[in-house]
N, C-alpha and C positions, 0 to 999 in steps of 0.2 A: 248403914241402912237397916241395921237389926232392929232398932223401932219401928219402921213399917210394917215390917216383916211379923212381930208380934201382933202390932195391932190387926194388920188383914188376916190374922191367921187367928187369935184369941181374944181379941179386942182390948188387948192392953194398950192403955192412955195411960201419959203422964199426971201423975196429981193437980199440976198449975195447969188452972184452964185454957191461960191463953196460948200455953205452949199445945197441952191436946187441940185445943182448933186449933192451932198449926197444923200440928200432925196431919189431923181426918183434911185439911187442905190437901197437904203433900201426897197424903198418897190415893188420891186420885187419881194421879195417872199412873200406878203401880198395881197390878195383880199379881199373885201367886196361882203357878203352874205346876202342878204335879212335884206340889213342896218346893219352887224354884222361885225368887223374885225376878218378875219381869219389871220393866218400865215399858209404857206406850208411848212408843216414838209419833213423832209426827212426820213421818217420811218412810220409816220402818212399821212393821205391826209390832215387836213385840223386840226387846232389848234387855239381855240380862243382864243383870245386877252381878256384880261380881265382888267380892274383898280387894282389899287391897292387894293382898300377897297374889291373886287371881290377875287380877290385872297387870302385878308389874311381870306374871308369865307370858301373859298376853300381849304384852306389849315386846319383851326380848324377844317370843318365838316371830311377830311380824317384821322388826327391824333387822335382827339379826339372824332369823331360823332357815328353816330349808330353804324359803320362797322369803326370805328378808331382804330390801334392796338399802336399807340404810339412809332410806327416806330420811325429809327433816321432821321435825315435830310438828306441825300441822298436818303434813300428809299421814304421820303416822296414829296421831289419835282420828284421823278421820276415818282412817283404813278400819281402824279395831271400831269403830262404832258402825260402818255399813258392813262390817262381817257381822254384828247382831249382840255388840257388848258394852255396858254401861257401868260407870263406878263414879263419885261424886270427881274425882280428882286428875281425869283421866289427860284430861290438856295440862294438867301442873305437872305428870305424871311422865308423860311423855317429852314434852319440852327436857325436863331433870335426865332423863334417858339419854335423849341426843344428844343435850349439852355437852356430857360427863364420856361419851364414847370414844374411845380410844382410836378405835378405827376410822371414825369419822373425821377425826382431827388430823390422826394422821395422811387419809388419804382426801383430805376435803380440795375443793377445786381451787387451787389456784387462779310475711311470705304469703306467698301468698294461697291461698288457702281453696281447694277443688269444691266444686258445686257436692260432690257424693262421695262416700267411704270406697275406698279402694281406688278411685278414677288415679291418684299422682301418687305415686311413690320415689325416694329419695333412697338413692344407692352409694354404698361406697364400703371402702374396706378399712380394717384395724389390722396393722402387723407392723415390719414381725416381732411377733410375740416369743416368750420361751416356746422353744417344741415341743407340742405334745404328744401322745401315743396316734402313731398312725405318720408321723413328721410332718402333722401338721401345725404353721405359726400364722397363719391367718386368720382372718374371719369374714366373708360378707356381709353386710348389713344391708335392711330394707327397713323403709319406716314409710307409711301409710299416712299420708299429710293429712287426712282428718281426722280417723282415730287415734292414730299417734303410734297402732299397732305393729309391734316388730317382729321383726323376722331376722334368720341369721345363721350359719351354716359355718363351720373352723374348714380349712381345707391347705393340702399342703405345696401346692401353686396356685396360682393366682394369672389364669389363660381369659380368653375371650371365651374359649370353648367352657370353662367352668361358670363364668359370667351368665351364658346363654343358661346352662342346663339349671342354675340355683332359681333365674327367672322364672323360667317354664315351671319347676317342680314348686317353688316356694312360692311363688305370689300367683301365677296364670293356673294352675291344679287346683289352689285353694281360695282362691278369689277373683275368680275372674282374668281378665284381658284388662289390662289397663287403659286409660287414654293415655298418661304420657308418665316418664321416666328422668328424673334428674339425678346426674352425676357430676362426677368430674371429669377434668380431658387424658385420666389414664388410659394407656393401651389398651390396657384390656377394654375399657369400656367403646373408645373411639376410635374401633378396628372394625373392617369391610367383616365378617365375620357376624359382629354384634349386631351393625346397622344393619344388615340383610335379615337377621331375626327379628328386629324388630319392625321393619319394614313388612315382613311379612304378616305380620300381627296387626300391623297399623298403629303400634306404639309408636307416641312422639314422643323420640329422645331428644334431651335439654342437657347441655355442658354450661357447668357454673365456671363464671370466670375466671382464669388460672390469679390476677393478681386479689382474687375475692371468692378464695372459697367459704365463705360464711352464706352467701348466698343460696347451697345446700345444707341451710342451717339447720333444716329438721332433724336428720341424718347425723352431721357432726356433733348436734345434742347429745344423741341417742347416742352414739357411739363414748362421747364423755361418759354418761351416763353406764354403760355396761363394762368397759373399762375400769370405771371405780368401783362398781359392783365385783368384778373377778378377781381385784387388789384387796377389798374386806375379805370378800371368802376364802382366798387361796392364802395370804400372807406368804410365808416361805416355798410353799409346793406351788411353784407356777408352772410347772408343767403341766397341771392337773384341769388348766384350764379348760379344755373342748369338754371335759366329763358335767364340769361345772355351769358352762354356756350353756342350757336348757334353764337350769334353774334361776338362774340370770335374766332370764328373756324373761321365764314369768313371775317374775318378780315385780318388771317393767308395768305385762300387761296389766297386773292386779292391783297398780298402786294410782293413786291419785292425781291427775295429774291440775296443776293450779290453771294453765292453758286453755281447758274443757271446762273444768269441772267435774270430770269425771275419769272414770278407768279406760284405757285403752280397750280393755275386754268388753265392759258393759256396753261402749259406744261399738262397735264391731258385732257383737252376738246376742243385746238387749239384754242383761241380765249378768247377776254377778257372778266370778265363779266361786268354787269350796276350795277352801285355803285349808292346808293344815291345818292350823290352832284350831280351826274349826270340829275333828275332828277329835285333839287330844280335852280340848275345854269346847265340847258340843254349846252349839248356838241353837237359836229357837227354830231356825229352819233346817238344821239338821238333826234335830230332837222331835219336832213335829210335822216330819214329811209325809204327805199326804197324796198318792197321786192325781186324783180327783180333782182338789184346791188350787194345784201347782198346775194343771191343766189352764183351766179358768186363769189363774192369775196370769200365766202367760200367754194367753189371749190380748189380756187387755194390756200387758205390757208391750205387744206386738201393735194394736192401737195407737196408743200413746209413744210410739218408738220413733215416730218421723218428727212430733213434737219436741221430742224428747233431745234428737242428731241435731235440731235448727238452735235449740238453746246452745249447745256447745258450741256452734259454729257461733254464736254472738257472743261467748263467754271466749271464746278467743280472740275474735278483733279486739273484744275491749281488754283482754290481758295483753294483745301486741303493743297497743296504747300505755298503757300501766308501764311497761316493761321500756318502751320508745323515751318516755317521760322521766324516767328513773335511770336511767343510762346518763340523758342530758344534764339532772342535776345534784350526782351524784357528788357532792365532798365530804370527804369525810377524815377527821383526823386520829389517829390513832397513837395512845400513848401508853406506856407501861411503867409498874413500880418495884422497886429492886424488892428484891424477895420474890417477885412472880415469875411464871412457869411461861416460856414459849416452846413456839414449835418453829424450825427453821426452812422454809424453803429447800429441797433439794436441789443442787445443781449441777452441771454436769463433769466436775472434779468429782463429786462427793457420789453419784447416784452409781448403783451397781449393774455394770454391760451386762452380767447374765441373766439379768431379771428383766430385761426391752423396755416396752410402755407400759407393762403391767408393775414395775416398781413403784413405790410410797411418793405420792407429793411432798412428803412432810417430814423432818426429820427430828431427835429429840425424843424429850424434849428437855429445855436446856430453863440452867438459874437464872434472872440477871442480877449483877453482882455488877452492875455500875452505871451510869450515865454519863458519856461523857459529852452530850451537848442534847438539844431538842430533837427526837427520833434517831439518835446512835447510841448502842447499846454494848455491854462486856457479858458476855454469858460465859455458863461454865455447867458444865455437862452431868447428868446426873451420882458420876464417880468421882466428880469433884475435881476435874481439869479442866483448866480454863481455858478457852480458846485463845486463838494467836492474834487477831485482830478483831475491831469490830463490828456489829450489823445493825446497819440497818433498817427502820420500820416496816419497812418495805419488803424486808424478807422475813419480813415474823409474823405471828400471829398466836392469841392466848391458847395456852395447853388449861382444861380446866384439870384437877387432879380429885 
């Protein structure tokens, strides 16, 4: 984009005319700011231009940095263009990132919806975990069935009495009184204890099916979701996870979600928040804040907020759909060629007891080095031993390298 950049700045054209009318076309929706190339978003006011080498920072510090959740590539060049950044290449850019992630490969994953934000929330726990400082190997989780906004707290039992006190301080302090609460039929949750707090609030609690707990699918998402998040960040140190669980969560709220159409955050509190990168590769709203403008603009974003909540609730029936439809006609066949790189299912001979549910989905990754019928494969390990028998399709999946 350094020819725009000339031209808006010195009015250097190409010699070939119809390449300069190209140009004076293109960069029309591009101004320079205080020697800075913007692009004029149409959703955004104002979008920098970055290099390439700019961008693939930008793109590592949101996948994988402090606040990285390891999104796919769509969510991830969407994230870095509504934090306020533009480069020609940024969806080739990204997709190449995630493809190529190490961590992604190795730990990749093997309702009905409330009239208002905060009205149903979905509860449940992740453990146990390795123990962390304090002995704690749990986690509560909360997830917010319209915004999708989570909540979640490590702790080192797991009582009714803990139950009651994370409700009260995590969702009733900071959001209101709910109308109602889904979980599952653990004690803790479905003890004289619980139901008398909640009675007293007038929460109606809901127990998902014990032979169908997908039915608190919001939740067992969420909870996929932060589990694979504290597997990329911690790798070896899984103890270290409660220190990590903050940055996890917001990782969650910040990123996109395909469900809405939007961030957990922005549907929850009208507006985006400041991410990092932001900060280290300043954006145009953290380069040109104003409090005056920023007044005003969230005025009207406060406006525009209830129109705004009703789009995402129709942007998720029709993703339940999408999602309903794609489940039904899902075949798909998968095949591989000797010389390529898998990654192996872990299982439970192979997965390591000291590392719990925060261990790798994925193990490898491995040669193959035979075929010995349609979908059964010979692999052979990056040191060059070959395993004892062999696998198949079904436990594999491609390592890119």
């Amino acid at each position: 984009m350094s020819h725009i950049y000339l031209y808006l700045t010195n009015g250097t054209l190409p010699e070939d005319k119809a390449q300069a009318r190209k140009l004076r076309y293109r960069s029309a929706r591009y101004t320079v700011i205080n020697n800075v190339l913007y692009k004029r978003g149409y959703t955004t006011p104002y979008l920098k231009c970055l290099t390439a080498e700019q961008g693939d920072y930008v793109l590592r510090e949101i996948h994988n940095g402090v606040c990285g959740d390891h999104s796919g590539s769509r969510s991830l060049a969407y994230k870095a263009f509504r934090q306020g950044y533009f480069w020609p290449t940024m969806h080739q850019d990204a997709n190449s990132l995630v493809k190529r992630c190490d961590k992604c490969q190795r730990f990749g994953n093997v309702p009905q919806i409330p009239a208002e934000r905060f009205a149903q929330w979905g509860l449940d726990l992740i453990g146990p975990m390795s123990q962390g400082k304090g002995q704690v190997k749990y986690a509560v989780v909360a997830v917010d069935y319209f915004t999708k906004l989570v909540e979640a707290e490590p702790l080192a039992t797991i009582t009714a009495a803990k139950m009651e006190d994370f409700v009260w301080t995590h969702i009733c302090c900071r959001f209101g009184i709910p109308y109602a609460i889904i979980t599952d039929n653990g004690r803790q949750f479905d003890s004289e204890l619980f139901r008398q707090f909640c009675t007293r609030l007038k929460i109606n609690l809901f127990f998902a099916s014990p032979a169908h707990p997908q039915s608190n699918g919001q939740v067992e998402a969420i909870n996929k979701i932060v589990k694979k998040l504290l597997k990329r960040q911690l790798d070896k140190a899984k103890g270290a996870w409660p220190e990590k669980l903050p940055e996890a969560l917001w990782a969650i709220r910040t990123s996109y979600r395909t469900s809405t159409g939007e961030t957990p955050f922005s549907l929850a509190f009208g507006s985006e928040a400041v991410v990092p990168v932001e900060i280290d590769e300043p954006s145009y709203r953290t380069e040109n804040f104003a409090p005056k403008p920023n007044e005003e603009a969230m005025s009207l974003s406060l406006d525009l907020l209830e129109e705004h909540r009703a789009h995402a609730n129709l942007q998720n029936e029709a993703y339940k759909q999408r999602v309903a439809w794609y489940y039904d006609s899902r075949v798909r066949h998968r095949s591989f060629r000797i010389g390529g790189w898998v990654m192996r299912k872990v299982s439970l001979a192979t997965k390591d007891a000291t590392e719990g549910t925060l261990g790798p989905s994925w193990e490898g990754p491995y040669e193959i080095i035979g075929i010995l019928r349609s979908g059964t494969y010979r692999l052979r390990d990056s040191n060059g031993k070959t395993l004892g028998h062999p696998w198949n399709v079904e436990h594999l999946k491609y390592y890119y390298k």
